[in-house]
N, C-alpha and C positions, 0 to 999 in steps of 0.2 A: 488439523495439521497446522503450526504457527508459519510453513511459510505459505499457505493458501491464505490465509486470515491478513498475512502483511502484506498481500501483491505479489508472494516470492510463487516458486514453482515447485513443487513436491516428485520425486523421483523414488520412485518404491519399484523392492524386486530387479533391481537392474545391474550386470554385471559387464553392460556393454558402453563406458562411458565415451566413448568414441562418438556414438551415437546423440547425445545430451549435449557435449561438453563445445561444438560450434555454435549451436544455436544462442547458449549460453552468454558465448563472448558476443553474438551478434548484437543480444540484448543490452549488455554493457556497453558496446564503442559507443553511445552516445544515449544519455540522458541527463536530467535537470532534476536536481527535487528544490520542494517548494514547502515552507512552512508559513504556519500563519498562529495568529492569537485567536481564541474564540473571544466573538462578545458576547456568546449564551452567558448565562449566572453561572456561577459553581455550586452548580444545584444536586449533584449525586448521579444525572442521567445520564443514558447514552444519547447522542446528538448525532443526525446527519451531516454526511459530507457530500457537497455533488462538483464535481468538477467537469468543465467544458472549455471544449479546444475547438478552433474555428477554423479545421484544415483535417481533410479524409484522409490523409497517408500518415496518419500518426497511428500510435499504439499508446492508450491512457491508462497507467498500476495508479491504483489509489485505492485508500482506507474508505470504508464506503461509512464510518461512523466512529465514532471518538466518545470513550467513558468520561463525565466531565468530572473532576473531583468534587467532595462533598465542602463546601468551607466551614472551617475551624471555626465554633462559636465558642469561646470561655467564658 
C-alpha cells in the first residue's frame, strides 16, 4: 500500500470516518519535513535512511530507504 511505504496510514474496510478522521488532524497540527542531497553515487541502488531525534515525546514518519538513480553515461 503507497501510503504505508510513504509514512502515510492505510484505512481499509471503513465506513465509520468519525472514527479516523481526529486522529488524522491530530497528526497534522504540527509537523516539519526535512530534505536533504545524498552523497551516495548515483549508482542504480536502493540506500538507507536512519533518522534520530534526541527527545521521547516525539513521533518519527520517515522513508526508511531511497532508490538512487542510475547516472546517464553517453
Amino acid at each position: 500500500m503507497l501510503p504505508d511505504v510513504t509514512g502515510g496510514r492505510t484505512v481499509l474496510n471503513s465506513n465509520d470516518p468519525d472514527r479516523m478522521v481526529p486522529a488524522i488532524f491530530v497528526e497534522n497540527s504540527t509537523y516539519y519535513l526535512l530534505g536533504f542531497e545524498p552523497r551516495a553515487p548515483r549508482d542504480g541502488k536502493t540506500h538507507a535512511i536512519v533518522v534520530k531525534v534526541d527527545r521521547k515525546d516525539l513521533i518519527v514518519s520517515y522513508r526508511r530507504s531511497y532508490a538512487s538513480a542510475a547516472e546517464k553515461r553517453f
